[in-house]
N, C-alpha and C positions, 0 to 999 in steps of 0.2 A: 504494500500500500504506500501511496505517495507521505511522505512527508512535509517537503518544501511545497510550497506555491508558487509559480512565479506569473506573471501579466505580459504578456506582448500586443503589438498591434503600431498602426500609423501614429505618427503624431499629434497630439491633441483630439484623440479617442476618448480619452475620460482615465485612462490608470492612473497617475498621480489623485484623482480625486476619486476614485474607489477606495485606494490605497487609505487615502486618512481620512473617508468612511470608517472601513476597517476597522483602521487604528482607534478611531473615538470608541466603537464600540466594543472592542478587546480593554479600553482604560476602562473604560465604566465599568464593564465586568472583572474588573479587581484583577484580570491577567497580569503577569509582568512582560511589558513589552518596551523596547530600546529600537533604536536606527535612526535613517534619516531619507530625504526625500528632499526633490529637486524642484526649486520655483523659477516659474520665468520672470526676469527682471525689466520694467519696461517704463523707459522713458520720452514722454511726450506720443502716446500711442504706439510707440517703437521699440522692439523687443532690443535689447541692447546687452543683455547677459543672461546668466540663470547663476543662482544661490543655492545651496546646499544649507539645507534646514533640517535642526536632530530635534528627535521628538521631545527631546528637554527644553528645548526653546533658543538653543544657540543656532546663528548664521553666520553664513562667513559666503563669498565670491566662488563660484567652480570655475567661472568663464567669463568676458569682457569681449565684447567686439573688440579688434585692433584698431588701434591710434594712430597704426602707419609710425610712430614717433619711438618704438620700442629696441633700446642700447641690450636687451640682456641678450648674453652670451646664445641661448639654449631656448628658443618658446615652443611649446605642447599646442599646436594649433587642431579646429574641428570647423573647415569651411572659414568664415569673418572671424570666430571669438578663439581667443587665447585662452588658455585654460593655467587659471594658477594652481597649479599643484599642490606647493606649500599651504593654502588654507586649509584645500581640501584635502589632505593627509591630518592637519592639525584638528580638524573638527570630525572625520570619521575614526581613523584608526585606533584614537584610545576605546572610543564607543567600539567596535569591532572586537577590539582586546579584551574590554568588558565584560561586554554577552557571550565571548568564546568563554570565558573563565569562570561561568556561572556554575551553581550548581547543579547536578542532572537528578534532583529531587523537584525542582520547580522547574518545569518547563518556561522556556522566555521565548516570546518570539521576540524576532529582529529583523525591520521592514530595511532592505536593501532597494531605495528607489532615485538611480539607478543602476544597474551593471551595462555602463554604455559605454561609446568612444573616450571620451573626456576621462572618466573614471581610467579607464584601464591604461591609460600612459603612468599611473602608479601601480608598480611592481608590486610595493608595499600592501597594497588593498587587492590584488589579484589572491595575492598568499592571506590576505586575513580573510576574505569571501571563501575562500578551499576550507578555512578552520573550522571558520563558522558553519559551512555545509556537515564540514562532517562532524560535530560536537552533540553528542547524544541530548541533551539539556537543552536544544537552539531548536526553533521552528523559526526556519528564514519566509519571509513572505516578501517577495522583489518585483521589481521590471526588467525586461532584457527587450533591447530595441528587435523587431522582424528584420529576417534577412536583407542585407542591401551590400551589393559589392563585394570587397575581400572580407570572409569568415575571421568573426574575432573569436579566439581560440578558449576563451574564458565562456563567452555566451553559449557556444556549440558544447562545451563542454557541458554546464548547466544544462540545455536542452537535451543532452543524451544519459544524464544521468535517473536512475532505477528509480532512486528517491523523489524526486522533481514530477511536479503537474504543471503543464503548461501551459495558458486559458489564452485561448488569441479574442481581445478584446474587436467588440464590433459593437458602432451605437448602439445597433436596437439591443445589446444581448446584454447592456452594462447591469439592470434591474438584478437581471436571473444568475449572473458571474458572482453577486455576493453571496447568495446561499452554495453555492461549485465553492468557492474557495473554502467556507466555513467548513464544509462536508470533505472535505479534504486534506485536513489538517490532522494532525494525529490524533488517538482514541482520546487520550486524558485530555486535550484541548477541549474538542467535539463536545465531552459531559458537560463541560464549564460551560461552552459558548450553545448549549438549547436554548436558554432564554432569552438570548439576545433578539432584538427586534430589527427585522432589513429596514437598513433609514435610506433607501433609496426613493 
């Protein structure tokens, strides 16, 4: 039986805001749940970056449109935006180290959103996402972008793993993908989360 969840589909389908659906309703139910998830940043109508946001309430920059004005040695680029590394290491990897180190008496889930380009130019977070999958005590629930172009070796990986359910998001299916994910989650979860209510 599946363990993991994960969310794929086009962009601007709806997974980042199933996801903390979800999430609101896994706090309410007293779960213990950790990770993070990606906002689009946008100024004067104009998407101009995305942020990385932990479900504690810290944010910090994943990506910036380029400036054309950029001195540093080395930039992590995805299409227009630069991706800073350093925040994004500083704000997920201790969370990752965390919920990998948790006890396997309380199951935690830990929302990975997402396992995409940007993310995977760190090393660092390909080896904490591998820990986290495989940590008896961890119910990962994530995004992985749908195929497009060269195979990123972390996603296919996720995608062919035993453990792993994979839900290809589509407008009209967004209602009916929260009770699939719930039902999918391991047994001791599933007992907790009967009574939770679909807030779709």
């Amino acid at each position: 039986m599946s363990k993991h969840v994960f969310l794929t589909g086009p962009p601007g389908v709806g997974k980042t805001t199933l996801i903390q659906k979800v999430t609101q309703a896994l706090k309410s139910s007293g779960i213990s749940i950790d990770g993070f998830y990606t906002e689009e940043v946008r100024e004067g109508g104009r998407r101009t970056g995305f942020d990385v946001v932990t479900l504690s309430g810290k944010r910090g920059p994943l990506s910036r449109v380029s400036s054309g004005s950029s001195t540093s040695r080395r930039e992590y680029r995805v299409g227009q935006y630069v991706v800073d590394l350093v925040s994004f290491e500083q704000l997920v990897l201790p969370m990752l180290r965390n919920v990998s180190h948790g006890s396997d008496a309380e199951k935690t889930v830990c929302v990975i959103d997402e396992v995409g380009k940007m993310e995977l130019f760190s090393q660092a977070f390909i080896q904490a996402v591998r820990q986290t999958l495989a940590g008896s005590g961890t119910v990962v629930l994530g995004t992985i972008p749908i195929p497009k172009g060269k195979p990123l070796d972390l996603v296919e990986e996720i995608r062919s793993r035993k453990d792993v359910k994979v839900f290809n998001c589509r407008y009209w299916e967004m209602c009916s993908l929260w009770e699939s994910c719930l039902h999918r989650m391991s047994p001791d979860l599933k007992r907790r989360l009967v009574s939770i209510e679909q807030p779709l």
